[in-house]
C-alpha positions, 0 to 999 in steps of 0.5 A, a space after each residue: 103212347 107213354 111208357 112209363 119208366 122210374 127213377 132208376 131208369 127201369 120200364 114198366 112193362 108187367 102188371 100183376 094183379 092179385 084177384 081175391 085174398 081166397 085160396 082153397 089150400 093151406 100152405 104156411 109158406 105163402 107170401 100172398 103176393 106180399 099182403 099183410 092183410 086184405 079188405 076184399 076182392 077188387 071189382 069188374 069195374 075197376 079191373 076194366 079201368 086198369 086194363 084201359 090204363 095199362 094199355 095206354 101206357 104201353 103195358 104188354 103182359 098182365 098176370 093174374 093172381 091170387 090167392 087162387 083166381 080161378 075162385 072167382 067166378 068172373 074169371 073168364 069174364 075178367 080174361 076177356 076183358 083184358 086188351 088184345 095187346 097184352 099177353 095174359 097168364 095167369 097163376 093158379 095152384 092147378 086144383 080146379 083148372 082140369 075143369 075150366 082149362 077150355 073156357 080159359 082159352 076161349 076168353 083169351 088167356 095166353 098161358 098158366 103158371 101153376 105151383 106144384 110143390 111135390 109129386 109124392 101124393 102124401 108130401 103134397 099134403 104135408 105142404 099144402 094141407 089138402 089131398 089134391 095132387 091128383 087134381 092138380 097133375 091133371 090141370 096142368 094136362 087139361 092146360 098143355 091139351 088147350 094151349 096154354 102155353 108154356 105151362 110154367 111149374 112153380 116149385 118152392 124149394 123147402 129144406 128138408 120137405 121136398 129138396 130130395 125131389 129135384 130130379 124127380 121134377 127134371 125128369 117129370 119136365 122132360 116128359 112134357 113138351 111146352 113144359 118150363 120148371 122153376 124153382 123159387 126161392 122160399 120168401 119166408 114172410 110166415 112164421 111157420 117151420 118152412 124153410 128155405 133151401 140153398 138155391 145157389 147150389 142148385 143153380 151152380 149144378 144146373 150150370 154145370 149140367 146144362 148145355 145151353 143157358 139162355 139169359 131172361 130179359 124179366 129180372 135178368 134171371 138165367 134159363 138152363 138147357 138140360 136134356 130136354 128139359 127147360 129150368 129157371 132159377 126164381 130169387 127174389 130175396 137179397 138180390 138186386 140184380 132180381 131188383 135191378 131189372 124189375 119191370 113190374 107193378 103190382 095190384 093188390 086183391 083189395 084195389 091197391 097200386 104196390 110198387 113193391 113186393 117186398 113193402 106195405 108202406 106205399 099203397 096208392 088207393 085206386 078204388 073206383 078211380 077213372 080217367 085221368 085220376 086213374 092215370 096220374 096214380 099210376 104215374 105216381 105208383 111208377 114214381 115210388 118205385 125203387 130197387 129193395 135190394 140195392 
């Protein structure tokens, strides 16, 4: 079986793949997983030829993404399809996972990240421009109840909107059991009023709190133990130690190979691709791979 390992030295051992440009909220930070634009929703069939590439070269974990995937209406249909070597996750912004937590599990789905930005109902809305935190508190249940596990929180950090939430959220993550809170660091790709908030402090209190502070192999980012409650650090800009250890490619939502989040200049077009054409492309996505923070 190949692995496939770049230039640098670096595994690929992640795959995430966004599903549809869609989303149901309206957050004017979001980074769309690094797409400018988008010229429609990967099919079945070329996410059925991934899965089989990936396996053949060894790729163990599959993410999907979005926008929001559970839009798609193959959803569980596209979990199912996914190889039993991998583990599969998947990122959702919790809205209308309450009501398909069940059939996720059925079709395979290992675990779920869902991004939750506030828990004051009003500041919730403020940033993503809809009123569905109640529906979202309620998704992340209907996941924990399932097995869909660890739930991971993903909570962007923005100056001055919720940085005054940040024990709020340890004390909602001690509650929890199988229960994993991150804090990212803003990817300022828009040009709304959003802004980013001193993550590096954060993460210096945090190692002065936590009792146990474990080293993560992805990215080579820190876990901290505090009271009950487990926190990552997400920073993915001016980084390289973030650069240094990543060991992911990504599928944009159009039928794209991305090598990079962070550039839009080396696209490999693997639309209706099969077989050993398939394979050679993804060996040549693998090839252009380099650190953006160096």
């Amino acid at each position: 079986m190949e692995h496939l390992i770049d230039r640098y030295n670096r595994p690929v051992t992640n795959l995430r793949i966004s599903l549809t440009p869609k989303c149901n909220l309206k957050c004017s930070y979001c980074h769309r997983e690094g797409e400018k634009k988008s010229g429609g929703e990967i099919s079945k069939e070329d996410l059925r030829e991934i899965f089989s590439v990936a396996e053949l070269f060894n790729i163990n974990s599959v993410k999907l993404t979005g926008g929001e995937p559970l839009l798609r209406k193959d959803i569980c249909e596209i979990i199912s399809m996914i190889p039993e070597s991998m583990q599969s996750s998947l990122t959702t912004n919790g809205t209308l996972l309450a009501d398909c937590a069940h059939e996720l599990k059925q079709a395979g789905l290992s675990r779920v990240n869902v991004s939750i930005d506030s828990l004051n109902r009003e500041r919730y809305k403020e940033i993503s421009g809809v009123d569905s935190l109640d529906k979202v508190l309620a998704g992340i249940d209907a996941a924990l109840k399932e097995g869909l596990t660890p739930v991971k929180l993903n909570v962007v950090m923005l100056n001055g909107i919720n940085d005054s939430e940040i024990e709020d959220f340890i004390e909602f993550a001690k509650t929890k059991e199988n229960l994993i809170l991150q804090f990212i660091e803003l990817m300022d790709f828009s040009s709304g009023e959003c802004k980013g908030f001193d993550i590096n402090k954060l993460e210096e209190d945090l190692k002065a709190r936590s009792k146990t502070i474990i080293t993560r192999r992805m990215h080579h980012r820190k876990k901290y133990c505090l009271e009950g409650a487990e926190i990552e650090i997400v920073k993915p800009m001016h980084n390289n130690e973030f650069c240094s250890h990543c060991n992911r490619l990504r599928i944009t939502s159009d039928g794209f190979l991305k090598p990079c989040l962070l550039r839009n200049d080396n696209h490999i077009d693997i639309r209706g691709k099969r077989g050993r054409e398939m394979e050679d492309l993804f060996r040549a996505a693998v090839d252009a791979r380099e650190p953006f923070f160096k």
